[in-house]
C-alpha positions in Angstrom: -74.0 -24.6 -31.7 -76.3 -26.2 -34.1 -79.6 -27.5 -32.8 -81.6 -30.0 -34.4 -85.6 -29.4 -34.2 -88.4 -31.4 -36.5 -92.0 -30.0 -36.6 -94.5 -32.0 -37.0 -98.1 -31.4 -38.0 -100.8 -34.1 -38.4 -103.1 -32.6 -40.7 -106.9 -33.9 -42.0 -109.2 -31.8 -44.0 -107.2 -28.6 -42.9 -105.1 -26.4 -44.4 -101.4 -26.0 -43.2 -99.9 -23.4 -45.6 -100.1 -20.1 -43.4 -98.8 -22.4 -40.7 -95.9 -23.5 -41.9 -95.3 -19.7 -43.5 -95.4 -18.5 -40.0 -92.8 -21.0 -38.6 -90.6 -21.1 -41.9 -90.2 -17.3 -40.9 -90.1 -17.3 -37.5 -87.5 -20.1 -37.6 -85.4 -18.7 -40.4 -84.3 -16.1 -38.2 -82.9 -18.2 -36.0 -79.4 -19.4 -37.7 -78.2 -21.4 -34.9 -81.5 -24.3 -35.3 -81.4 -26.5 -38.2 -85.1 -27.5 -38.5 -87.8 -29.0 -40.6 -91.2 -29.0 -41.0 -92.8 -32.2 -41.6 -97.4 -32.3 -42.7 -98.6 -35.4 -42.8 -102.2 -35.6 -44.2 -104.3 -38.5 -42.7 -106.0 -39.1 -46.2 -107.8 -35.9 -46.4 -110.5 -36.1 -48.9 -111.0 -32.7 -49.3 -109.2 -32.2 -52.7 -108.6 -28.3 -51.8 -106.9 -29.1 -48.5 -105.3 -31.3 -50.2 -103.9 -29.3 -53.9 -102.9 -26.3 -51.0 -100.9 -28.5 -48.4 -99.2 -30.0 -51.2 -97.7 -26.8 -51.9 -95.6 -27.0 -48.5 -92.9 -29.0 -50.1 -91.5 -25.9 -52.1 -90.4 -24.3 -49.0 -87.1 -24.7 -48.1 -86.5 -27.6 -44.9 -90.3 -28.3 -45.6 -92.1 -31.9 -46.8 -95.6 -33.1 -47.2 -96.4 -36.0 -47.0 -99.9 -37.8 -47.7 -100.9 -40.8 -46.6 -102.9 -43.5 -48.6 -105.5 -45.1 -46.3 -106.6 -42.7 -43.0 -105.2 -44.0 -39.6 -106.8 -41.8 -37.2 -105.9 -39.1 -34.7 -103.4 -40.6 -32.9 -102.0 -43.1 -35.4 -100.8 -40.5 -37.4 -99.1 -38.7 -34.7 -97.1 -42.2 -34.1 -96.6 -42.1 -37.6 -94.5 -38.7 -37.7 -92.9 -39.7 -34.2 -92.0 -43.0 -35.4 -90.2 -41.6 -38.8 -88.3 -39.0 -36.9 -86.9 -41.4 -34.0 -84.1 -41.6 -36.1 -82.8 -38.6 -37.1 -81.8 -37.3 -33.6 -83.5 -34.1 -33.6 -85.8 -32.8 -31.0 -89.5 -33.3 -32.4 -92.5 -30.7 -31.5 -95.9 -31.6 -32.3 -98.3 -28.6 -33.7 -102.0 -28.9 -34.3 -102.9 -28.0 -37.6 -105.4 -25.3 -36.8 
């Protein structure tokens, strides 16, 4: 049986990378999930947070995306919900620290 999962992590001024490291190896021993890890940066303006999370989309089932203009807490959680509705996987949201 294959199981869809997307991870989500709203991120802001954090860094994600050991994060994602942790669940890219944690997951990757589990062949039966097909999953991805989705970071979306609320606009960060901490240009180290930023150069290291952009990093995440080199690992495999990974993306990273960073938003132009900061939404806020909550809007950015929509934001990751709203762009996975579609893909009919089960979604988790993760805190990014």
């Amino acid at each position: 049986m294959n199981r869809g999962l997307s991870i989500l992590i709203p991120t802001y001024n954090d860094i994600c990378t050991k994060q994602v490291e942790r669940i890219v190896s944690l997951l990757g021993r589990q062949p039966d999930i097909d999953y991805e890890v989705v970071v979306a940066d609320d606009c960060s303006p901490d240009r180290q947070c930023v150069a290291a999370n952009s990093q995440i989309s080199a690992y495999g089932r990974c993306r990273y995306i960073r938003l132009d203009k900061n939404r806020g807490r909550a809007a950015i959680r929509n934001y990751l919900h709203e762009r996975q509705s579609t893909t009919g996987c089960s979604t988790w949201t993760a805190a990014s620290s």
